[in-house]
C-alpha positions as CSV (number, residue, x, y, z in Angstrom):
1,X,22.2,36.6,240.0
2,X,23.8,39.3,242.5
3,X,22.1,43.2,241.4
4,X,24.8,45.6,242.0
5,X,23.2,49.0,243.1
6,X,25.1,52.4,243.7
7,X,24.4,55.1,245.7
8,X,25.5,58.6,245.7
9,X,25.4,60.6,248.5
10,X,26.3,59.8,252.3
11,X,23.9,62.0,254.3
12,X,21.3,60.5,256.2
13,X,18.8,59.7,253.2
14,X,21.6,57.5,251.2
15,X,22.6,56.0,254.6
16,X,18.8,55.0,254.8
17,X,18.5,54.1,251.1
18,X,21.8,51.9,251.5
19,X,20.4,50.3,255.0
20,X,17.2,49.6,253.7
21,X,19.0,48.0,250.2
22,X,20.7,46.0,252.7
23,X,17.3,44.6,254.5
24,X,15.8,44.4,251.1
25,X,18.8,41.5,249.7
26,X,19.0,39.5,253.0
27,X,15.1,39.2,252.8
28,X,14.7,38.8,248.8
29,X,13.7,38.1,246.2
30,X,16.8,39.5,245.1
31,X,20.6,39.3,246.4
32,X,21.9,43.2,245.9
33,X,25.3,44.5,246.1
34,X,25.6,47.8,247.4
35,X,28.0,50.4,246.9
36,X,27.4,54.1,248.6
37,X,29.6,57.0,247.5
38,X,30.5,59.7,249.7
39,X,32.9,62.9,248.1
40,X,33.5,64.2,251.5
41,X,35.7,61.6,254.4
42,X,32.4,61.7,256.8
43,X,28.9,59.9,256.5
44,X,26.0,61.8,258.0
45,X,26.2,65.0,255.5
46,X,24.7,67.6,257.9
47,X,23.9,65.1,261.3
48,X,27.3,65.7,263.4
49,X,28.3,65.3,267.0
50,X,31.3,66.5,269.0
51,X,32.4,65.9,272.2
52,X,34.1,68.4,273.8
53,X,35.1,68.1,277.4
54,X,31.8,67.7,279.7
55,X,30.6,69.0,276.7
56,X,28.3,67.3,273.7
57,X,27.4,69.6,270.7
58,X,25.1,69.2,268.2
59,X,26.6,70.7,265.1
60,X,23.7,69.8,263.1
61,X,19.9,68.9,263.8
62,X,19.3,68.0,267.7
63,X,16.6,65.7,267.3
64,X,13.6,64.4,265.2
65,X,9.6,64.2,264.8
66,X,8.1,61.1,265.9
67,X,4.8,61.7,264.0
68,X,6.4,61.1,261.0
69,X,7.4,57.4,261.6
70,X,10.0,56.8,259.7
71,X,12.5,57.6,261.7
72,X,11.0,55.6,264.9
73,X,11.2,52.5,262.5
74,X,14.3,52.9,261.4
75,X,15.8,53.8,264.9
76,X,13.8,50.4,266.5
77,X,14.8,48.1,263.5
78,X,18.3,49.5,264.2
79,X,17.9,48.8,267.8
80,X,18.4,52.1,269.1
81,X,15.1,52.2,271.3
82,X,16.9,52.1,274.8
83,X,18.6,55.3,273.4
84,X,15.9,57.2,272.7
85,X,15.3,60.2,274.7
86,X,12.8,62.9,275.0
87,X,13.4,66.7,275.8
88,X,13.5,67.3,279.7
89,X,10.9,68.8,281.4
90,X,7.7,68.1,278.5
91,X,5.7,70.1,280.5
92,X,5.9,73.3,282.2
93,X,8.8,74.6,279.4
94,X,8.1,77.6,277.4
95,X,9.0,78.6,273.8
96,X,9.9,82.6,273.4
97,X,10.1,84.5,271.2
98,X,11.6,88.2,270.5
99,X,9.2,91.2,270.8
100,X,10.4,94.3,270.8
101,X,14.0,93.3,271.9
102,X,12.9,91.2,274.4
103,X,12.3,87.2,274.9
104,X,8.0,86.9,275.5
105,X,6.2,83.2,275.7
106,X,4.4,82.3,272.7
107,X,1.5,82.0,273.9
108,X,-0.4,78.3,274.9
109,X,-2.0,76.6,272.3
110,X,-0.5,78.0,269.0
111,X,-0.7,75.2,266.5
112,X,2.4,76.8,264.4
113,X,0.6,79.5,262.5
114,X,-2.8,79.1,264.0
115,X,-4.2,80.0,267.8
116,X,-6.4,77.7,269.6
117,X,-6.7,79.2,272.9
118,X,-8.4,82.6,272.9
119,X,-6.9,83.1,276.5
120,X,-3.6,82.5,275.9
121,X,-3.9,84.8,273.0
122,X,-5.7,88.1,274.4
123,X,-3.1,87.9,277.4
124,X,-0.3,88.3,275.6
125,X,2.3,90.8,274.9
126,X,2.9,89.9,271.4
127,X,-0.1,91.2,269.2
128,X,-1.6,94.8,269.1
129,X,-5.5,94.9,269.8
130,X,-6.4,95.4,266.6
131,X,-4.1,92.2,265.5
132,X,-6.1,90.2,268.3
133,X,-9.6,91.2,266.4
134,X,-8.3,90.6,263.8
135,X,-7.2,86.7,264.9
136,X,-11.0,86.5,266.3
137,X,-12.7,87.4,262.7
138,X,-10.4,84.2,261.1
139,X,-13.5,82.0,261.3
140,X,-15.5,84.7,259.3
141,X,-12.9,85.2,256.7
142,X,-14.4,83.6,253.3
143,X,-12.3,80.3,251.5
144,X,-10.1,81.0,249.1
145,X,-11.9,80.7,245.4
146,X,-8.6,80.5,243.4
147,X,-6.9,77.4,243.0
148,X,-3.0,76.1,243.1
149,X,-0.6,76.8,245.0
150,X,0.0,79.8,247.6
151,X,2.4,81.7,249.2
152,X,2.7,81.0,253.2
153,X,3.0,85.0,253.6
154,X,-0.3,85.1,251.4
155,X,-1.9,82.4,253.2
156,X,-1.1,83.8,257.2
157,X,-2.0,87.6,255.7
158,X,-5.0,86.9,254.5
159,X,-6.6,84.2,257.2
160,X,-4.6,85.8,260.4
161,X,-3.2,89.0,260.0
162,X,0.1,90.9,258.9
163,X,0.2,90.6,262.7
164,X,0.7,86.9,263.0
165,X,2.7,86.5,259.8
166,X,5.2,88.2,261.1
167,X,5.8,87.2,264.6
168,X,4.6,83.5,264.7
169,X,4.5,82.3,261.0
170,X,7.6,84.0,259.8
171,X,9.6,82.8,262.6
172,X,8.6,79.5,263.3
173,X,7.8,78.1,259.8
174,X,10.0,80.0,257.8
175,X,12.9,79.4,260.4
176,X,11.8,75.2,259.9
177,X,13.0,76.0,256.2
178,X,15.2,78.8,256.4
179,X,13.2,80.0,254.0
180,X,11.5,83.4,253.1
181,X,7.4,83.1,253.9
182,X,7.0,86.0,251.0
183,X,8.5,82.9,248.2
184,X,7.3,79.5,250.8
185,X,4.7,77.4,249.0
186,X,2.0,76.5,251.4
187,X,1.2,73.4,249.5
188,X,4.6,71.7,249.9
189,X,5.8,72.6,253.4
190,X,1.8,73.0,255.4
191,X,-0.4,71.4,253.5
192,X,-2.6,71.1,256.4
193,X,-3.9,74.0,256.7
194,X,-5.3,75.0,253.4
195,X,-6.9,71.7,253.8
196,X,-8.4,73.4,257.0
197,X,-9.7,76.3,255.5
198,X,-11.2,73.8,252.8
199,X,-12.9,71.5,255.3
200,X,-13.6,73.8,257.9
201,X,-13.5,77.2,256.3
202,X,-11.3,78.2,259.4
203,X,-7.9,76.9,260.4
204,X,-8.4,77.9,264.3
205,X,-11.4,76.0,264.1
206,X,-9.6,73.2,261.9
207,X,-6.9,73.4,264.5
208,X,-9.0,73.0,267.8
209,X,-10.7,69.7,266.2
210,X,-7.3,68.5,265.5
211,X,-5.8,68.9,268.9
212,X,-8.6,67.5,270.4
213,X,-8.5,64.3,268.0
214,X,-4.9,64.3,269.0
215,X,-5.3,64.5,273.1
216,X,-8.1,62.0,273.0
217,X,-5.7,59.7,270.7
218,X,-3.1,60.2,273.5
219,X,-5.6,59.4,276.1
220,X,-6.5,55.8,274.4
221,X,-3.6,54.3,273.2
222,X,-1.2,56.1,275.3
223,X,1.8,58.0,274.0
224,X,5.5,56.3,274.5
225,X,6.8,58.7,272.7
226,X,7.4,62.8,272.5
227,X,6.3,64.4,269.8
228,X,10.6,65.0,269.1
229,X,13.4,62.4,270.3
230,X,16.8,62.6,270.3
231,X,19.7,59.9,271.1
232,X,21.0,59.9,274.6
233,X,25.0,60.0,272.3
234,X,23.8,62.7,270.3
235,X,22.2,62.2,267.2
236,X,25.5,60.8,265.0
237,X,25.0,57.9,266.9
238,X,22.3,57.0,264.2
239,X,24.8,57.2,261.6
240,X,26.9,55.2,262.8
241,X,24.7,52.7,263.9
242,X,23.4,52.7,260.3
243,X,27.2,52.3,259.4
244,X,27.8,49.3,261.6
245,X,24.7,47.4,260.4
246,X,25.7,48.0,256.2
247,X,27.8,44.6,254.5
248,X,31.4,45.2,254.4
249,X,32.6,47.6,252.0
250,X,29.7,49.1,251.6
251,X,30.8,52.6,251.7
252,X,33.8,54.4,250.3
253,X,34.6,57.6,251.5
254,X,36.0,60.4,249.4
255,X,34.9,59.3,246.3
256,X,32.6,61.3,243.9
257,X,30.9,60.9,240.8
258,X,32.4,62.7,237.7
259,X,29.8,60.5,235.0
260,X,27.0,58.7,234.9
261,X,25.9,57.2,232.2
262,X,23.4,54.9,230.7
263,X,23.6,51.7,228.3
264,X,19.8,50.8,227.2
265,X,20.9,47.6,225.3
266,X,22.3,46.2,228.2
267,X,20.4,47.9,230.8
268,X,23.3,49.0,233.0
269,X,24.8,52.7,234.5
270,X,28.4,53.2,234.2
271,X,29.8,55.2,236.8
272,X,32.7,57.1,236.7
273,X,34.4,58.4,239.7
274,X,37.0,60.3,241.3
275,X,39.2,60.1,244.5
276,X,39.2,64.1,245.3
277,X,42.4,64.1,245.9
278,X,42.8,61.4,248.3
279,X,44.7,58.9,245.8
280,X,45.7,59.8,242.1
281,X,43.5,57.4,240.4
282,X,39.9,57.2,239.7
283,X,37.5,54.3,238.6
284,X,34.9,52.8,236.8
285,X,32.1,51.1,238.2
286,X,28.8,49.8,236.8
287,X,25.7,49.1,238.2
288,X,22.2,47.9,237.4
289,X,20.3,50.8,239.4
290,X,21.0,54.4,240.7
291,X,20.0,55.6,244.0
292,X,21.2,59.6,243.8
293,X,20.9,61.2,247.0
294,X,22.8,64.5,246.3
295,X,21.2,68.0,247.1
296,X,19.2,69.0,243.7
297,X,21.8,71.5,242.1
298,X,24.4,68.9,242.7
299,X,22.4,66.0,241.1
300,X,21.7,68.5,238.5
301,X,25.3,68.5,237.5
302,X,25.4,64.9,237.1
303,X,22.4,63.9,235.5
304,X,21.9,66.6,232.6
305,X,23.9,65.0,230.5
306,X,21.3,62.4,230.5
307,X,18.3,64.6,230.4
308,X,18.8,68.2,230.0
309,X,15.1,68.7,231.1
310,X,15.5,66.9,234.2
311,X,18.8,68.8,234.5
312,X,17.1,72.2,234.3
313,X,14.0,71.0,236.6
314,X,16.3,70.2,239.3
315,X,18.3,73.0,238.8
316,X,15.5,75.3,239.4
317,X,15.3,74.3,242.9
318,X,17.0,76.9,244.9
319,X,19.1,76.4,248.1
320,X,20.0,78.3,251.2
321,X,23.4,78.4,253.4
322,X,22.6,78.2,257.0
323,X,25.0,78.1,259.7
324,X,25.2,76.3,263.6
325,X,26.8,78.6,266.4
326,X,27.2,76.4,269.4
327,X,28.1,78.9,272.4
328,X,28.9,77.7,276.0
329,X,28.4,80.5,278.8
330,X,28.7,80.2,283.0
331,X,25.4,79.1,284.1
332,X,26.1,82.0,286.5
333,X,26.9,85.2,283.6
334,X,23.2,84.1,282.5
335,X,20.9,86.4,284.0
336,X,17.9,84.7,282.3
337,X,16.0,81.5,284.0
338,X,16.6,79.6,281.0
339,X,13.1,78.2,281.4
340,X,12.7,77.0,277.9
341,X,13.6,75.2,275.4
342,X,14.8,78.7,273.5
343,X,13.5,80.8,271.2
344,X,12.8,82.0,268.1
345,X,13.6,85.5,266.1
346,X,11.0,87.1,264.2
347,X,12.7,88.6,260.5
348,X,11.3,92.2,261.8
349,X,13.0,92.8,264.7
350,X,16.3,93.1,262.7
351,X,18.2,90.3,265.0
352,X,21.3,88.4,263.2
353,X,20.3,85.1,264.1
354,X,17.0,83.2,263.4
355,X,16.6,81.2,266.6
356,X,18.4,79.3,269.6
357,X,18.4,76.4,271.3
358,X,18.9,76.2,275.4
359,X,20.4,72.9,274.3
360,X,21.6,72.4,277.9
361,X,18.0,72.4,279.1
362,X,16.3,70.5,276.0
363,X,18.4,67.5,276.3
364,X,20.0,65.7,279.3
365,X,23.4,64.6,278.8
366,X,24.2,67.9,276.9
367,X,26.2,69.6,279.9
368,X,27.2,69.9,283.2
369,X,24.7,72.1,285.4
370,X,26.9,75.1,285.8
371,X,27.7,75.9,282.3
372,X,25.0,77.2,279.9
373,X,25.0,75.5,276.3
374,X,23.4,77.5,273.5
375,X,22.9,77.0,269.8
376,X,22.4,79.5,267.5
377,X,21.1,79.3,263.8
378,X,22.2,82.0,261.3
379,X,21.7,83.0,257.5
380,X,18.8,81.3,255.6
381,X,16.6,82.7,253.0
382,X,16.2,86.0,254.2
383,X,19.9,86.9,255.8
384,X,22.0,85.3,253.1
385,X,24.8,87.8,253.5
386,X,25.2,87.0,257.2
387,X,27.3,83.5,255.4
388,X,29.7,85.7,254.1
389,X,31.4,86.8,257.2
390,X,34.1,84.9,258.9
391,X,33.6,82.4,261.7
392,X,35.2,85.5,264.8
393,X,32.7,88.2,262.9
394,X,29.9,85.6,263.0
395,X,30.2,84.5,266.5
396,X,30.8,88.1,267.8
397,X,27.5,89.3,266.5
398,X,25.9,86.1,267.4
399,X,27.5,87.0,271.5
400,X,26.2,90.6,271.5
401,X,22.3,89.1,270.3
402,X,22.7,86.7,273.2
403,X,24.1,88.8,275.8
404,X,21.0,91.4,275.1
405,X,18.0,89.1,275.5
406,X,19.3,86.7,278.0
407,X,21.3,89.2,280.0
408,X,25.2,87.8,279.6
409,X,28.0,89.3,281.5
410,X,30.4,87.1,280.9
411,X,31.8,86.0,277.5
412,X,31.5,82.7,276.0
413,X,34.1,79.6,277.1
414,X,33.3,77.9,274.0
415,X,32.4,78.5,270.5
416,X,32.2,76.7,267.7
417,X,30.7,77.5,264.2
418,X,29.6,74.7,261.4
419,X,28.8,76.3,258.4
420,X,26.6,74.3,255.6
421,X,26.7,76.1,252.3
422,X,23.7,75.8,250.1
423,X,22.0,73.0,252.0
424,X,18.6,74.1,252.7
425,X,16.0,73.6,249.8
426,X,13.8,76.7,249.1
427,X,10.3,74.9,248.7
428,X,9.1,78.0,247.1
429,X,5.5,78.5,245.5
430,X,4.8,76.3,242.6
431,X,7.8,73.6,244.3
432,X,5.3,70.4,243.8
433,X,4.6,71.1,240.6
434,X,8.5,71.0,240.0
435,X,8.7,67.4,241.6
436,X,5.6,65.9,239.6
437,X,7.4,67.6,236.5
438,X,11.0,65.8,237.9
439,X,9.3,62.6,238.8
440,X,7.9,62.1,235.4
441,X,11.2,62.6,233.7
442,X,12.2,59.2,236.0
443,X,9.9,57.2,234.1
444,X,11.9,56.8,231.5
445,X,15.2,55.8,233.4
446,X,13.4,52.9,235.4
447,X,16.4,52.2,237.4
448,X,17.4,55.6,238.7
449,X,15.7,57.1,241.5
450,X,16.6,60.1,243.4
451,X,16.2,60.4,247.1
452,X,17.0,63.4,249.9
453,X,15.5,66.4,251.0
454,X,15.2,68.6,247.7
455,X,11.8,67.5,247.0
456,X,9.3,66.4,249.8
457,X,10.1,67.1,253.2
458,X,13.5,68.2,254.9
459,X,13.6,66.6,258.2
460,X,15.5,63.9,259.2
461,X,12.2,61.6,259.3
462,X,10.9,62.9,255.7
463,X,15.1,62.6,254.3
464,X,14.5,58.7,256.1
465,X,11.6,57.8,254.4
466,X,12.7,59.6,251.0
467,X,15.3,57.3,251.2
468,X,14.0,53.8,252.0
469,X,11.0,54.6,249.1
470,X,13.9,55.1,246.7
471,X,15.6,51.6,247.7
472,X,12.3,49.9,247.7
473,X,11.5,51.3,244.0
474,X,15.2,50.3,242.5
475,X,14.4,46.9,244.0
476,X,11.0,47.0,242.4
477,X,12.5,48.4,239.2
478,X,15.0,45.5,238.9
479,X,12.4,42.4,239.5
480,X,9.8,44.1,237.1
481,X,12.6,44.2,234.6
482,X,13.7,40.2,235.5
483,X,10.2,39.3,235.1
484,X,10.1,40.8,231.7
């Protein structure tokens, strides 16, 4: 007997969750029928491509890791390898940052919080003397004795430096989650490193033993891929390839869910939906499993009539707006070398936007050589106002950071601003403790699972594999029940 199976949400982890339902029912033991719902007329929630011109803009993320496999797996069963390609240039590229209102290297050998090479370190610009002693003591600096969860700003401070936090950590990890390092739980977004300091009782010394487990992993098995890929059509190309490879009528676009309800005796979900506006009517489906993929305040909305706890849990989680400034300039109004792969903006020197990609340099494919493509990233958890200006405001003040650190005389031949309102999770302290609480609430509705980036990771890899372990446990949750 054909399970029917919905799921909400079009961005990249229902695409996954719907793809993976897909290989799940042509392989057994049971034949599924999927149906994914998407309120908006696109799939790919925040992955988008544009071609303009000679021009290809990423108006989301660029690219994604390759150490969390996922992604790789999906990409290879999807048969996408020949498209994979890796930043230009792997070696010799630098990544700056801002000091003092200027771009500087980050020096060699940072491991994102934590230095590895001292020489790297005492050469540069960035830290006083007193910040580079203080760097030196880390290994002397006692484990923590309290337990649960920390702050990332706690963490850095007390292992690194004020020093450190503020123009590595802050920047780089905090800009990962748009996220302020003052409210970032360490335990859901590095978990790593207090695991260093646990082991090791030092995470530069936990750091150097990892990157020399890594180099000599490289060195016998070889490494085919970069540490980040991207897709030689820009990275929509993997949702539509996902897309192509779902049954027919699979997906319906601009169609959200107004209900959702449960019948126990006959173990099936009614769902009630809505056309927003694209057709007067709505509908009625039902299905024997759920697969919501929504962001957590939105699933929120839908769920708490079935379990006001697991309403308020996910509610709790709160969210960011970010935006993407995509800037074209003449190669020759750039003054700067453009001998990176861009840089990043620490909170402290008061700039209004968190970081940018020299998107014609990371990828090939991206321009022509004489024009200079840039993209910008603004708002997040500790600029939130910044969303509240209008896209000409925005940009300006985005063109006047540009034109000071990478010397711009000319203005910009393209612009082009995406904004995405409240769609970064704030993993702040305690965040885990919210998804075990979440998690358990699921137990009792079997057949719903939730999937996406609210709860364990919010890159396109984690959002992947988020996605694909939600299909696999509806799947799971429907033979169990058979059985029975």
């Amino acid at each position: 007997m054909t399970k029917h199976i919905i799921v909400i949400g079009g961005g990249i982890s229902g695409l996954a969750a719907a793809h993976r339902l897909t290989e799940l029912s042509r392989a057994g033991p049971v034949e599924l029928r999927v149906t994914l719902l998407e309120a908006s007329d696109r799939l790919g929630g925040v992955i988008a491509t544009e071609r303009t011109g000679d021009l290809l803009l990423e108006l989301g993320p660029d690219s994604y890791i390759t150490d969390k496999p996922a992604a790789l797996r999906l990409c290879e069963r999807l048969g996408l390898t020949d498209r994979l390609i890796a930043p230009q240039h792997s070696t010799g590229l630098k990544l700056y940052t801002v000091h003092r209102g200027r771009l500087e290297p980050l020096p060699e050998g940072f491991l994102l919080m934590a230095p590895t090479r001292a020489g790297s370190v005492l050469r540069s610009p960035l830290f006083s003397l007193s910040a580079k002693l203080r760097m030196g003591l880390e290994p002397l600096i006692p484990r923590r004795s309290a337990s649960g969860d920390e702050s990332l700003a706690s963490f850095v401070r007390r292992r690194l430096g004020r020093e450190v936090l503020e123009r590595v950590a802050q920047p780089l990890i905090g800009g990962i989650y748009a996220s302020d390092p003052e409210h970032l739980s360490l335990a859901a977004t590095m978990p790593r490193f207090p695991e260093m300091e646990r082991r090791h009782g030092s995470v530069i010394l936990g750091s150097r033993r990892a990157q020399k487990r890594r180099a000599q992993s490289t060195r016998e098995t070889g490494a085919r891929w970069s540490l980040f890929v991207s897709i030689d059509g820009g990275m929509e190309v993997l949702v539509r390839s996902i897309e192509e490879a779902l049954e027919p009528d699979t997906v319906r676009l601009g169609e959200s869910v107004r209900e959702l309800s449960w019948n126990p005796d006959a173990r099936r979900w009614r769902v009630a939906t809505g056309r927003n506006g694209l057709e007067p009517r709505s509908g009625e489906l039902e299905a024997d499993a759920v697969i919501c993929t929504l962001p957590a305040h939105a699933a929120a909305n839908t769920l708490a009539r079935l379990d006001s706890d697991l309403g308020n849990e996910l509610k709790a989680i709160p969210f960011s707006s970010t935006a993407t400034v995509n800037l074209a300039y003449r190669r020759s109004d750039v003054a700067h070398p453009l001998d990176g792969y861009g840089f990043v903006v620490p909170h402290v020197e008061g700039r209004k936007i968190m970081a940018c990609t020299f998107s014609s340099v990371k990828y090939a494919g991206r321009a022509p050589d004489d024009v200079a493509l840039l993209r910008c990233f603004v708002g997040g958890g500790l600029q939130p106002h910044l969303l509240d200006e209008p896209d000409e405001s925005m940009e300006a003040q985005v063109h006047d950071d540009l034109r000071a650190l990478l010397r711009i005389s000319g203005e910009p031949i393209l612009h082009r601003t995406t904004r995405y309102p409240d769609s970064m999770p704030q993993y702040n302290v305690g965040h885990l403790e919210r998804v075990e609480r979440i998690t358990s609430k699921l137990k009792y509705l079997a057949t719903l699972a939730l999937a996406g980036k609210s709860y364990r990771g919010v890159g396109i890899a984690d959002c992947i594999a988020s996605g694909e372990t939600a299909a696999e446990t509806a799947v799971k949750s429907l033979t169990s029940w058979r059985a029975d």
